[in-house]
Every structure is written in C-alpha cells, then in structure tokens.
N, C-alpha and C positions, 0 to 999 in steps of 0.2 A: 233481137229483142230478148230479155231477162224473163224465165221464168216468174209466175202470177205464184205468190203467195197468198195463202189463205187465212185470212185472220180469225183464229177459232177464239170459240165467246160463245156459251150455250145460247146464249140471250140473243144471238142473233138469229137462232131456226127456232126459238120459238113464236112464231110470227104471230098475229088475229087472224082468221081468214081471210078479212077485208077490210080496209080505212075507207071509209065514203068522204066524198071531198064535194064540196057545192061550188065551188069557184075554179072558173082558169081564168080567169082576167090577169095574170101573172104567170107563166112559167120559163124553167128555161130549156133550152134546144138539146137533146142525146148529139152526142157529140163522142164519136171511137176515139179511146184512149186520153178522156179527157173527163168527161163524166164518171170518172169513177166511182167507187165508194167511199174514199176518202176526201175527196172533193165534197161529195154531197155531205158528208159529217159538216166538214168545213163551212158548207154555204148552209146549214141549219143555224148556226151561228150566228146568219147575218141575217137570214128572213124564218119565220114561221109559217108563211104563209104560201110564199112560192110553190109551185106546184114544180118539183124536180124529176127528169128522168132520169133512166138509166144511159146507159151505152146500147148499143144494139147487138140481142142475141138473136142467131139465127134457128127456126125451127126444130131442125136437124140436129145442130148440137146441144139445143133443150132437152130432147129425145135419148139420144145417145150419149152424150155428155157428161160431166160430175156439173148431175143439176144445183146444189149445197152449192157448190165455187159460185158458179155461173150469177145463180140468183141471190146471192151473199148479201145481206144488208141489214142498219140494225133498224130500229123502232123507230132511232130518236130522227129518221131522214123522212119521214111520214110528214103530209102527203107524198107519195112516188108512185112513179108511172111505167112499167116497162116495155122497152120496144122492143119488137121482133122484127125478124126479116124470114121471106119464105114468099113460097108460091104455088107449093101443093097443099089444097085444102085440107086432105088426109093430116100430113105435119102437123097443120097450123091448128088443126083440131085438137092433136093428138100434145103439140106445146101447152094451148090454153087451159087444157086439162089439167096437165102438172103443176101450172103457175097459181091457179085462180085463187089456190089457196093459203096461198105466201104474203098475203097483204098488201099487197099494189090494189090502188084505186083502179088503176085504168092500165090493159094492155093495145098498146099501137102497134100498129101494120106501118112498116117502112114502103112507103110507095115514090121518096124521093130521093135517096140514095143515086147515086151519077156513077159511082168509081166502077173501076173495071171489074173489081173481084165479084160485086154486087150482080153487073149484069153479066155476067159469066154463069152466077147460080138463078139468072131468070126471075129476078126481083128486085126490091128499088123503085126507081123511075121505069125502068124497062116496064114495069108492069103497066104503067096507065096507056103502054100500049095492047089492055087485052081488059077491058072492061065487063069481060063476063066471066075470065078468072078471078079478076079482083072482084066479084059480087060471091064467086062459088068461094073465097077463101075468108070475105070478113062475114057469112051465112055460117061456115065451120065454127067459127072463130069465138062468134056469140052463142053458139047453139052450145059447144062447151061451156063457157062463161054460166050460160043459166041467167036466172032471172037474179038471183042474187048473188052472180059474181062481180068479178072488176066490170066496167063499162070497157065494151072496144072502142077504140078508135084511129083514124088513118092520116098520116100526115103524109101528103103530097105534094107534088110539083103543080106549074101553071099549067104543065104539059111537056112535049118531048119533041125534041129534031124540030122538024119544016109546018109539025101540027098548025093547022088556023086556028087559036085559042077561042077564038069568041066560036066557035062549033064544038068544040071537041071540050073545051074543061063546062060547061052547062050540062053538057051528054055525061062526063064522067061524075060528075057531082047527082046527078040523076040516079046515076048506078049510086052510088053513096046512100043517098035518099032510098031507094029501092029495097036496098039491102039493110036496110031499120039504123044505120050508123048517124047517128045525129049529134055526132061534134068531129071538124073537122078540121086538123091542123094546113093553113097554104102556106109554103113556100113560094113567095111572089115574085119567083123567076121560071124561065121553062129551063129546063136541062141538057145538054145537048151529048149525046150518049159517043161514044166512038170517037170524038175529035176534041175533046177539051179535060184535064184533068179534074177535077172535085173540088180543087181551090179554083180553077180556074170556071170554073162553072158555080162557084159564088159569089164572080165577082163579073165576067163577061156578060149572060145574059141581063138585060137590062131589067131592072124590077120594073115593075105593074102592078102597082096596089089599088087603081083605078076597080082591075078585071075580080081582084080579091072583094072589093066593096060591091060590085054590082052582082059579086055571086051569094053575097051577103043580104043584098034585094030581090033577088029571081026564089031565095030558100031561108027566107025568115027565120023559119022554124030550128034550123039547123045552128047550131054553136058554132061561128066563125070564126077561128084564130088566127093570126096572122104570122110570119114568119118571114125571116130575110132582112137585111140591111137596117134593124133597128140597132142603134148602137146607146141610145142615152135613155134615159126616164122622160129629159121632154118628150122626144118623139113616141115614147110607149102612150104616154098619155094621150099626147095628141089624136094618136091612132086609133085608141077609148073608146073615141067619141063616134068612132063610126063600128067600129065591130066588136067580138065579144070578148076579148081575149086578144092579148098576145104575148108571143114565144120570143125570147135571144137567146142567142148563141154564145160568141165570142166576144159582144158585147160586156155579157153578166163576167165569163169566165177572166177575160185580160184585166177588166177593173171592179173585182169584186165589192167597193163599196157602195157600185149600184145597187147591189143588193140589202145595204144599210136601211134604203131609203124604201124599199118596195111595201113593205107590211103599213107604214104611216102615210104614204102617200098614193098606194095602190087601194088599200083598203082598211085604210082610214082606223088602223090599231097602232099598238107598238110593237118596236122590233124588241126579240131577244136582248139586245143588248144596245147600248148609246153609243158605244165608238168600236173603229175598228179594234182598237187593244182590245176592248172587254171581248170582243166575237174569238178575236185569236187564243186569248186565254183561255177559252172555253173547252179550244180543243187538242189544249196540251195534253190533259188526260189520255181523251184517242189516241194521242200520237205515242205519248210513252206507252201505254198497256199495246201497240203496235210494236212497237220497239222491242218489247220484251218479249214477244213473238217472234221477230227473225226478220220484222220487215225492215230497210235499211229508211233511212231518212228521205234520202234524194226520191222517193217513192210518197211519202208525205207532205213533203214542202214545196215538191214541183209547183203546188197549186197554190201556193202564198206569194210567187212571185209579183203577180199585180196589185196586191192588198193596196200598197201604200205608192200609187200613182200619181206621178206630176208633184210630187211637196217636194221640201229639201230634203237631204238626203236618201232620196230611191233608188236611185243610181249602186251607191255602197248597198245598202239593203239586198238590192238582186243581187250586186256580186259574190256577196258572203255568201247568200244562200244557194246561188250557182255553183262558188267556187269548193264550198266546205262541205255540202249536205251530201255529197259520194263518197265518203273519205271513209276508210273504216273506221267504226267505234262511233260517228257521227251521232251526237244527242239533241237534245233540247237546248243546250248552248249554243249550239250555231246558231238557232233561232234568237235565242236571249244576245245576242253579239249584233244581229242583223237588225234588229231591233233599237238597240244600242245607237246606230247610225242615223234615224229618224227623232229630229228634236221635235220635245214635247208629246213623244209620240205617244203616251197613256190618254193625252185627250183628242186624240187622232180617228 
C-alpha cells in the first residue's frame, strides 16, 4: 500500500467545535479505504444532506498518532460523523477528548467490525461479546464528549457466533439504553468471528430486519437505524416507514447517483446540484488544488468510477479512468476524455 498524503489547506484545522445535525434518516456506512476524504468532498456534491462518516480510526492511533492526518477534513463534508475503534475505556476517553473539538456531529463505537485485525485488538463485533466493557467504554466516551460535545454513538452487529439473537441483542441494546446512548446504528446480520472473511460475512449471514424492527418496539425512545443489504432508494424508503434512519454502504459508494436523488426524496429539499455533470464539476477544483499538492490522480478518481452506471458509454468511461489516472503527470484531462465517452453526458 502507497503512503497517505496529506493535503495541507489551513482551512481544513480550522474546524467549529461542533456541527449539530437533527437528522439521520439518510447516511452512509464508514467503510476502510473507501470513505475517504475525497470521496466525502465528492459525495457533498451530490447530497447536502446525507449524514457521511469517516473511515474508522482506532483509539490508540488517535492517541499516539499524527492526529492533523488522521482527522483531516474540510468544512464543506459537514454533516460528518467519526468512527472509532477500541476497547479500553481509558483510550476511548482519552480519543474523544482530542476529537470533540474538530467538528464532527457525532463520534461512533465500532462494535461490528468482523475482520481479523479488529478482533486481534479486542474490538469490533468481538465486543458485543462483553456487554459491561461496551457500557465501561461508551460511559468514557460521553463523559469526554460533555454535554456539548458531538453525540456518541454505537453501530453494531445482530450479534456474534452461535449467540440466540432474540436473548442476547434485547440484553445488549439494554446496555446501550443503560449507558444514556440513544441512537443506534444495526447492522442486520450477526457476524461470525474466526470462520468467515469481512465480505464474506456481508454477504453469508442472512439479514434480519424482522429482529432490527422489533428492537425498534421493545426501545421506542432510542433512534433506530438500519444497516445492511440496502442497495437502492426504493428499499431506503420502504424501510422509513418502519424505523428511523438508515445507513448504505456499497450501495451509495458503487452508484453514486443514489446520492443525486437523497436530499429531494429523503427530505423533501434540493440537492446541490441537478445532474451528475454539475456534482462532478463541482469537484474539480478539489481535485486540481489536490494535484498541486502531490496527490497523484488514481487517489482522486478511484471514487468516480461508478458515477455514470448502466447508460451508454460506461464501460469506456471506467477504462480511461482505470487505465490513465496512474500515469505520471495524470490531470484533469483524463477525467475531461472519460467524460468525453458518456453521450449527452452534461445532462446526465
């Protein structure tokens, strides 16, 4: 993997202390090595509204870390939300402390994280095996935060291994409840730790959105969001209608002009911009003032490959920008070429 360049811009540390945000009825899933920062430039483009995370940082390298890199982000990706990962309350104390003031609405507790590295450091999904560490770490976590910092919050799994869901995610949602955390991202599959890889445990365990709704009736009070196998806007919607919120993933990121449609049909405003051209236009700027920084292109445009899905010419479209955006000297002509191959594409 290529060293992380950092794109210096005063305008990016000098954050507010905090954005307040009143809505999740829309956002999308942190996702490693894919939620980046220039992604999230990119997907401001197509919604204002969307509630976007980060990638997930872990305690530890909050801590010790080049926190500037880590927490790097500019104004215009507001609302933003960052997640952490960890499992010593001490840390997770000692992270929220540093972040609260960086302008993120909300910082998350990864409690469903599957991959090996995750539960190697005792956190992730591992954890909703230890329901009184997860109380002693999001008690830390808020007690940093204050009364006027980001809000925390935990996005979890159904549950883990051989667990009986209908005992064990009530009991673990209780802890949730307990510990004052009153919005709660599910993941509406259980995880299976040790025997299944990260993709393969988003795609094996069978979703249960049934156990997501009824935990939605057992804790009213609590802000339910939903997570998992949503791929389109009908099904976000459909899903509306029973809980408070919900989260995609790879849905939003592979055809980003789901995200066109969220601000006018999530919540009943206008998006930024009317088509995808005007969204992408938006963020040539970024990308050249990135440019003239050091970052190479194929670091920019990775995240444009789904823009312009299913029309004619997308096929060409991704190859240019496959084949050309590594190249050294790589500019904003790749992009203006790959563009090129998508007819009528300005009202696209």
């Amino acid at each position: 993997m290529e060293p992380r360049t950092t794109l210096v811009n005063p305008v990016f540390f000098s954050y507010p202390s905090r954005v307040t945000y009143s809505s999740r009825r829309f956002s999308t899933a942190p996702m490693m090595e894919w939620t980046d920062r220039h992604w999230r430039v990119f997907a401001r483009g197509l919604t204002k509204k969307a509630l976007l995370y980060t990638e997930m940082v872990t305690a530890p390298a909050l801590i010790h870390g080049d926190l500037e890199r880590l927490t790097a982000h500019s104004p215009s990706e507001y609302p933003l939300a960052l997640q952490v990962g960890g499992s010593d309350p001490e840390q997770l104390y000692q992270a929220t402390l540093l972040v609260k003031d960086l302008g993120f609405c909300e910082v998350n507790l990864n409690l469903g994280c599957p991959s090996d590295r995750v539960q190697a450091g005792c956190f992730g999904a591992a954890l909703m095996a230890d329901p009184g560490r997860v109380s002693e770490c999001l008690s830390a976590m808020r007690a940093a935060a204050g009364a006027d910092g980001p809000t925390i919050t935990a996005k979890i799994r159904l549950g883990i291994n051989d667990q009986n869901l209908d005992d064990t995610l009530p009991y673990f949602m209780e802890t949730l409840n307990r510990s004052h955390i009153n919005h709660a991202i599910i993941h509406a599959r259980k995880a299976i730790l040790g025997g299944l890889s990260p993709k393969q445990n988003r795609e094996i365990p069978p979703l249960n959105y049934n156990l997501v709704y009824q935990m939605k009736k057992t804790f009213p009070k609590m802000e339910i969001i939903l997570n998992g196998g949503l791929k389109t806007l009908e099904q976000c919607k459909h899903e509306l209608q029973t809980v408070d919120g919900v989260m995609v993933g790879r849905g939003a990121y592979q055809t980003p002009q789901m995200l066109l449609r969220v601000d006018r049909e999530i919540f009943d405003e206008e998006p930024p911009h009317k088509t995808a051209f005007e969204s992408l236009m938006s963020y040539r700027p970024y990308v050249e003032q990135a440019l003239s920084q050091g970052f190479p292109l194929k670091h920019l445009t990775r995240h444009l490959v789904g823009l312009y899905h299913n029309v004619p010419g997308a096929r060409q479209y991704r190859r240019i920008l496959s084949e050309r955006a590594h190249l050294p000297g790589a500019d904003w002509a790749v992009v203006k070429d790959a563009l090129a191959a998508i007819p009528d594409v300005e009202n696209l």
